[in-house]
C-alpha positions as CSV (number, residue, x, y, z in Angstrom):
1,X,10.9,-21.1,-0.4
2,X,8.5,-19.2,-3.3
3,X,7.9,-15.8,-2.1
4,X,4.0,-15.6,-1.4
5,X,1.5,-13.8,-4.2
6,X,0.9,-10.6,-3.0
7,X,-2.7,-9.3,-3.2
8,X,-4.3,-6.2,-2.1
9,X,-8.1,-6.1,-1.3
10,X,-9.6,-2.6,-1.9
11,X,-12.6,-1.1,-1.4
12,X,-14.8,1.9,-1.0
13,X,-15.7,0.6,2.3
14,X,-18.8,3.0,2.3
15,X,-21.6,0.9,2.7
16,X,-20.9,-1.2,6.0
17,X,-20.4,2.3,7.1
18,X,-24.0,3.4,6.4
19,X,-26.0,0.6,5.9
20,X,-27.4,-1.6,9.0
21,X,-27.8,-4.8,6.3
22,X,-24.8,-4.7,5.1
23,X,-22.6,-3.9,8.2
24,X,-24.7,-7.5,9.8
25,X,-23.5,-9.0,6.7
26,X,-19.6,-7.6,6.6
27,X,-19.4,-6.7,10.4
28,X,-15.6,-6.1,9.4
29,X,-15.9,-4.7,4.9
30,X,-16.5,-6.7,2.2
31,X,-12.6,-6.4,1.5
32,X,-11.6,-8.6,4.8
33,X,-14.6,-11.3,3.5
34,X,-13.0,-11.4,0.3
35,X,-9.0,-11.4,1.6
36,X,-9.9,-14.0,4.4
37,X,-11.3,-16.3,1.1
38,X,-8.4,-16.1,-0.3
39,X,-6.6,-18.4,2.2
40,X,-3.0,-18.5,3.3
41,X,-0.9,-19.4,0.3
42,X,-1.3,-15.2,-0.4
43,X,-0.2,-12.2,1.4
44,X,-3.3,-10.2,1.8
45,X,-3.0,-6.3,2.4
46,X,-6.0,-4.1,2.2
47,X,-6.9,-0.3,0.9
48,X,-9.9,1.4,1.1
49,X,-11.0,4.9,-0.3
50,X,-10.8,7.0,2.4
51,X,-7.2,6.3,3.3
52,X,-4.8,8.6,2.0
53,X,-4.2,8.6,-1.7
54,X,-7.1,5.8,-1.3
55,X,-4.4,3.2,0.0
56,X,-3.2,3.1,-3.2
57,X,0.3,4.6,-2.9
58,X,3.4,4.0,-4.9
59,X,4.9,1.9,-2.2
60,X,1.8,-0.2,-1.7
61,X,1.7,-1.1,-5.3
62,X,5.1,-1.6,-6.1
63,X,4.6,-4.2,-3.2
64,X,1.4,-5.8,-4.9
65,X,1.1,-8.7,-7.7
66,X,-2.6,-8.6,-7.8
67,X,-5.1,-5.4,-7.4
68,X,-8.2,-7.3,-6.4
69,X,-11.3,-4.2,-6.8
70,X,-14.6,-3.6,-5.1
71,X,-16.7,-0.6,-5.6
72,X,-19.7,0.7,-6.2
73,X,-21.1,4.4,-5.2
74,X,-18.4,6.7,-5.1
75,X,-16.3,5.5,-8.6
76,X,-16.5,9.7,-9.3
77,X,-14.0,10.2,-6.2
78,X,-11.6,8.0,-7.3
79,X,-8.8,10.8,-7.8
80,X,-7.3,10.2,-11.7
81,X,-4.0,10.6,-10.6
82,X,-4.5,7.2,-8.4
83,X,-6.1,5.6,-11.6
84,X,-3.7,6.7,-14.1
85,X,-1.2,4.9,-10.9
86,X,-3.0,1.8,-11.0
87,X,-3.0,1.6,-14.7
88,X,0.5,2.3,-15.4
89,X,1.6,-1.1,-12.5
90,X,-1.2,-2.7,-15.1
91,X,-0.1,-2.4,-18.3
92,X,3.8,-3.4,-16.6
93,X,2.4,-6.7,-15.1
94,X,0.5,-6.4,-12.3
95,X,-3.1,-8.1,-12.2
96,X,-6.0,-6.6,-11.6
97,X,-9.5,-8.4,-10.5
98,X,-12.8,-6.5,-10.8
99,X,-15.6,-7.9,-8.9
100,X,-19.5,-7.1,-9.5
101,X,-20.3,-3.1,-9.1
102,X,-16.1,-2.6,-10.5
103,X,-17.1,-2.9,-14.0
104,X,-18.1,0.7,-13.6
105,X,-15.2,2.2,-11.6
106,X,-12.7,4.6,-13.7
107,X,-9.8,1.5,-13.7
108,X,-11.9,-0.8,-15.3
109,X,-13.7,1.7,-18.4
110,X,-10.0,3.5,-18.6
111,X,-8.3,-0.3,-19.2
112,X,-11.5,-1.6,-21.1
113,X,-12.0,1.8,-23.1
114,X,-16.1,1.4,-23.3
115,X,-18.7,3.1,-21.5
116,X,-19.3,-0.4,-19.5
117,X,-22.6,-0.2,-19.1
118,X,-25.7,-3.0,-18.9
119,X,-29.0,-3.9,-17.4
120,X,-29.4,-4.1,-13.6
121,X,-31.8,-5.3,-11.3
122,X,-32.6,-5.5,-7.5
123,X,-35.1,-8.3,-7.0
124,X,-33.6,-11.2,-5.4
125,X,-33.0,-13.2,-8.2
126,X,-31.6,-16.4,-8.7
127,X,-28.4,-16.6,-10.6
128,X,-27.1,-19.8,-11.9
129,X,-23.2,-18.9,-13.3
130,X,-22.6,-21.5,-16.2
131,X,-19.2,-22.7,-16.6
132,X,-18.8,-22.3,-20.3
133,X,-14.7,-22.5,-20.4
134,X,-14.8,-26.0,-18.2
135,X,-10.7,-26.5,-19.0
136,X,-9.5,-22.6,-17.9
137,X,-7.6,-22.3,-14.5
138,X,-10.2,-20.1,-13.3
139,X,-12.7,-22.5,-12.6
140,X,-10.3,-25.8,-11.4
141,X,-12.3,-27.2,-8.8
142,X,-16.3,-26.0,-10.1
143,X,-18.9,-28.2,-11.2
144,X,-20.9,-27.5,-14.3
145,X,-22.4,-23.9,-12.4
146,X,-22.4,-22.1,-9.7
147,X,-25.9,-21.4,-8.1
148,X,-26.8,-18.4,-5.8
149,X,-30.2,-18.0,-4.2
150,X,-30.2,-14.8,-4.3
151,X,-28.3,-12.0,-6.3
152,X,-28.6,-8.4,-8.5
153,X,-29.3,-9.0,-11.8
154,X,-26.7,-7.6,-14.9
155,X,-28.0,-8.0,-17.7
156,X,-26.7,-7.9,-21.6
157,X,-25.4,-6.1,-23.6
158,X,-22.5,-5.7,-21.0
159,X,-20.8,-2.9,-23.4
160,X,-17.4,-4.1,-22.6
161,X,-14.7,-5.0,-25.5
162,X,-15.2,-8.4,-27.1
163,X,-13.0,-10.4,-24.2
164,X,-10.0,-12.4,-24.6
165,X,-11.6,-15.2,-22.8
166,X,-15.6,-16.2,-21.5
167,X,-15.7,-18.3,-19.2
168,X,-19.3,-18.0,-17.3
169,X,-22.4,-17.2,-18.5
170,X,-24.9,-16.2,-15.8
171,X,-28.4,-16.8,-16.1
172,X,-31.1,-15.1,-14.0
173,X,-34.6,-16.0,-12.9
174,X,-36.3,-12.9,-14.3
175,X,-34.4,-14.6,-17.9
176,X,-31.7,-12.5,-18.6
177,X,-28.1,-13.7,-19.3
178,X,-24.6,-11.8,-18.7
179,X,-21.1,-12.8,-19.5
180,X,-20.2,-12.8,-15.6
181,X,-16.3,-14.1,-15.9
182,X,-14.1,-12.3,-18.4
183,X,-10.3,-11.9,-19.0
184,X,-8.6,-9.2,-20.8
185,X,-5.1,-8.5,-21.4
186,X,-3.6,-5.1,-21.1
187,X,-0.1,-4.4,-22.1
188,X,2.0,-7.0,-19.5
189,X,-1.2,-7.3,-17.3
190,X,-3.9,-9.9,-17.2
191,X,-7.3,-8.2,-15.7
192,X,-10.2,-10.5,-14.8
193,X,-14.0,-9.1,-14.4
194,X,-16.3,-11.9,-12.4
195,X,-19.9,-10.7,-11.6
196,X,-21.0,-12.1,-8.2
197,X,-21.1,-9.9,-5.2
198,X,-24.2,-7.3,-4.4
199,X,-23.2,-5.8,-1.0
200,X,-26.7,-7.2,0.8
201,X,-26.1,-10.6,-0.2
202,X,-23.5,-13.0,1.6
203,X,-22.0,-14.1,-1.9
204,X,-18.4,-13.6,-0.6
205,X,-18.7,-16.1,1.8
206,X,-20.2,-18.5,-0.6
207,X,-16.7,-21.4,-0.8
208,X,-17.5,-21.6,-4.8
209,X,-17.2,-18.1,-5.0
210,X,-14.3,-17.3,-2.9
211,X,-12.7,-20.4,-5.2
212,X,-12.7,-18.9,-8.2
213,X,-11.4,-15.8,-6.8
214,X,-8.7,-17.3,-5.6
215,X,-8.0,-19.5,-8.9
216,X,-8.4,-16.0,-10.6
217,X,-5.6,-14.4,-8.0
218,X,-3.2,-17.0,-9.2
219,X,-4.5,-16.8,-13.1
220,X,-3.5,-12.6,-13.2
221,X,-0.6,-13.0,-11.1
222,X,2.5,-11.5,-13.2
223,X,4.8,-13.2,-15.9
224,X,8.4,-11.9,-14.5
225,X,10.1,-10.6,-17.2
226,X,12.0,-7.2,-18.6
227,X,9.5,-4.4,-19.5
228,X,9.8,-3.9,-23.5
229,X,11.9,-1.1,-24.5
230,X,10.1,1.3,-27.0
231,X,10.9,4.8,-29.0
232,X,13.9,4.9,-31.4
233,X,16.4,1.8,-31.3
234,X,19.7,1.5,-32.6
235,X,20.0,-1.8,-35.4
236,X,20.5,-5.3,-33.5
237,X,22.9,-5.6,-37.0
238,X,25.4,-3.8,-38.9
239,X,23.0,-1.9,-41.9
240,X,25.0,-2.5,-44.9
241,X,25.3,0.7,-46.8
242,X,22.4,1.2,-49.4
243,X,23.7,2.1,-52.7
């Protein structure tokens, strides 16, 4: 028998801490709503920031095949030496997901090398996600969009690198656009950005959602191979003398 995908949730885990609406909404952190979408073809572990070493140790990641990321408020106490961690088991293979407020945390700008930034909003608009790659993995089994009553608006320009793959387009009610589902590659590792997920709406409960978050799980999961070997290398063949 396949050995299971192994995914780690993490998240700041701030806000259901502090905020009424939000702990009504993720009783138990937005991580377990997102692992318990992910169904039980995965092993789900979680971290959160104020575990030690943010849950992110060396063991814990050696043991994970897919870095799922949620955070929003407290990017700045990310320690480096975690995030230099996490993007080393990257650029070696392992996957990374970064969901809505992520695209600012230190993982994401350090792999994507841009400040990141974009136009945001907080007015309870509609958001219909276009599907614009209808043949990628990462949306087997969605209909032409995905429509959410209510979300936080991003807006362009999204000052990320030009991405390996689009594959939805958000539009909002106030008429903005955003390119809300992006993949990147990064050494060995396959790193997806999707938009959805304001902590005072339900959107990780939403069945559409949690489905392309798990067809994403499975899209970054790592190619097993050898890591490359770099620096000086001694000829494959005999160099015949030069004269």
């Amino acid at each position: 028998m396949a050995q299971k995908l192994r995914v780690t949730v993490w998240n700041e885990f701030r806000h259901e801490n502090k905020n009424d609406l939000v702990r009504s909404i993720y009783p138990n952190g937005i991580h377990q709503a997102i692992g318990e979408g992910l169904g039980a073809e995965v092993e789900v572990a979680y971290a959160t920031l104020d575990e030690p070493e943010h849950g992110l140790t060396e063991q814990r990641l050696q043991n994970t095949d897919v870095l799922i990321w949620w955070g929003h408020t407290a990017h700045h106490e990310v320690q480096d030496e975690i995030v230099k961690r996490v993007h080393n088991r990257v650029l070696r293979g392992m996957g990374l997901i970064v969901l809505h407020s992520g695209h600012f945390s230190k993982i994401f700008k350090a792999l994507m090398g841009t400040s990141c930034d974009l136009k945001w909003r907080e007015a309870d608009d509609k958001e219909r996600l276009w599907v614009v790659s209808p043949g990628h993995p990462i949306v087997e089994g969605i209909g032409e969009y995905i429509e959410l009553p209510k979300e936080e608006m991003y807006g362009e320009h999204f000052d990320i690198p030009q991405p390996d793959e689009l594959i939805m387009v958000s539009w909002f009610e106030g008429g903005e656009v955003f390119r809300s589902a992006c993949t990147f590659h990064r050494g060995q590792g396959k790193i997806f950005y999707f938009r959805p997920g304001h902590e005072t709406y339900p959107t990780y409960y939403n069945e559409q959602i949690r489905r392309v978050i798990r067809n994403g799980v499975h899209w970054a999961a790592p190619t097993i191979r050898d890591y490359p070997t770099y620096g000086n290398h001694k000829p494959l063949e005999q160099i015949s003398a030069k004269e």
